[in-house]
N, C-alpha and C positions, 0 to 999 in steps of 0.2 A: 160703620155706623155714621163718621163723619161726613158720608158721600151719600148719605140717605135725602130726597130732596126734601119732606114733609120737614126737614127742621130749619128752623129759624137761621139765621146770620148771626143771631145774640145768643140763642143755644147754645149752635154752633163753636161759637168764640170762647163762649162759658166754658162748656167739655176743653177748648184746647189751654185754656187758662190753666185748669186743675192738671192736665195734662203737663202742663209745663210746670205746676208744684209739684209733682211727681215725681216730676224729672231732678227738680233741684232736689226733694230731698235724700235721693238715689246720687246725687253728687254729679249727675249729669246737669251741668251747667250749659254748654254749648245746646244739648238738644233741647234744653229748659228754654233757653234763648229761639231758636228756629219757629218753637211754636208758638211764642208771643212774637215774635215778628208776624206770621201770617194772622195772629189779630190784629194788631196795631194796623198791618195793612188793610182793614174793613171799617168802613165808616159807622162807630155806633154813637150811639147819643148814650150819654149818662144815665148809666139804671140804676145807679146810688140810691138807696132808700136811707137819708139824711136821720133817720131816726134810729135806727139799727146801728148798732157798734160792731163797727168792720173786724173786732176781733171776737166777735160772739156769732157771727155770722156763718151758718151751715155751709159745708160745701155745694150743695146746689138748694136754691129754693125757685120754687116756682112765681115768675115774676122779679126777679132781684137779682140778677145778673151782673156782671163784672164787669164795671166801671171803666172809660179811659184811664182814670186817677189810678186804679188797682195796678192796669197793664202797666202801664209810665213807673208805677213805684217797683211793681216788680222786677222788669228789666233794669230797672237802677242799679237795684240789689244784688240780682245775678251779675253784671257787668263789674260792679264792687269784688262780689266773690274771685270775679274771675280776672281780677286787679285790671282793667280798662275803666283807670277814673274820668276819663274825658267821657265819654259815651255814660257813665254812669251817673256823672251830673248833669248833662244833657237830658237823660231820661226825668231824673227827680226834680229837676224844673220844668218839665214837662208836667209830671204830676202835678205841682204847684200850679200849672196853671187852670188845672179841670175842677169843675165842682164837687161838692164833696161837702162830708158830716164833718164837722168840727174834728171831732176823732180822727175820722180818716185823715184831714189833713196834717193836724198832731202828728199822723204816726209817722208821714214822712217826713215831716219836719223834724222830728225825732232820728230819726236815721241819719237823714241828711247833714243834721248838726255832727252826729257819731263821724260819718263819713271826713266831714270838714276837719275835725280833729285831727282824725288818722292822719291829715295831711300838713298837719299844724294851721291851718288858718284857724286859729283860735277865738278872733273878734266874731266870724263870722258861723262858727261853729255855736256861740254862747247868742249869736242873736237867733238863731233856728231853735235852740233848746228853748229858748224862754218866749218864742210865739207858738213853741209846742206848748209847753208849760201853762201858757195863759187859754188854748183853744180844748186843753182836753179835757173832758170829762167825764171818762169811764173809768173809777177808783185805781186800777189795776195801768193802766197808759198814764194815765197821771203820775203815778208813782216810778214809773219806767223814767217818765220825760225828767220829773225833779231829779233819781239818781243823779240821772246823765249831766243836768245840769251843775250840780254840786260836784260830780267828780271835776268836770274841767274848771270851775271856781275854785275848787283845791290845789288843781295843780295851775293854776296864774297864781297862785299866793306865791 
């Protein structure tokens, strides 16, 4: 299917995207990884639709395909799972740097704060939470971003 020519380069990517959620949630993190490399390696432009909330977002919609921000945040994630924090903060400042809905960027900044904990940088764990904090606003990521924020202010107490 992927070797069909009639499809696009952003189809394309889209199918190997979901392909590679597939894989993570099968616990196949290495081949979750291989397939978001061969997008990363395709030059897309942002198909972020800024109005849509990245976690209400169908798995495929016509028109609305998978972001730089998505790829960058997803290999973050895998590379986390798969304890390479170098290469996994590398990716989510990657993500950081692509366009993106409020939300979307929230979410990785959301994570990213999570991540920074794991590793005790705590000043800089509490500054990711609370520009997650202040960027989200889809009821449900906002309340994710404040836990997260409140759990690490409890434990600096």
């Amino acid at each position: 299917m992927l070797k069909d020519e009639n499809l696009t380069d952003k189809i394309r990517c889209d199918i190997l995207v979901h392909q590679a959620k597939l894989a993570e949630n099968q616990g196949e993190y290495l081949q979750a990884l291989e397939y978001l490399k061969v997008v990363e390696s395709v030059k897309l432009e942002t198909a972020s639709n800024p109005n849509q909330s990245a976690r209400l977002r169908p798995l495929f919609a016509h028109k609305n395909l998978t972001s730089k921000l998505h790829i960058f945040y997803n290999m973050g994630m895998l590379y986390w799972k798969d304890a390479k924090s170098k290469l996994a903060r590398q990716y989510f400042e990657a993500a950081l740097q692509q366009k993106g809905s409020d939300d979307e960027l929230a979410t990785v900044l959301n994570s990213y704060g999570r991540f920074e904990f794991g590793f005790g940088n705590i000043q800089q764990a509490l500054n990711y939470l609370q520009k997650a904090v202040q960027l989200a606003k889809d009821d449900e990521l906002l309340s994710d971003c404040t836990k997260n924020l409140s759990m690490i202010r409890e434990h600096v107490r």
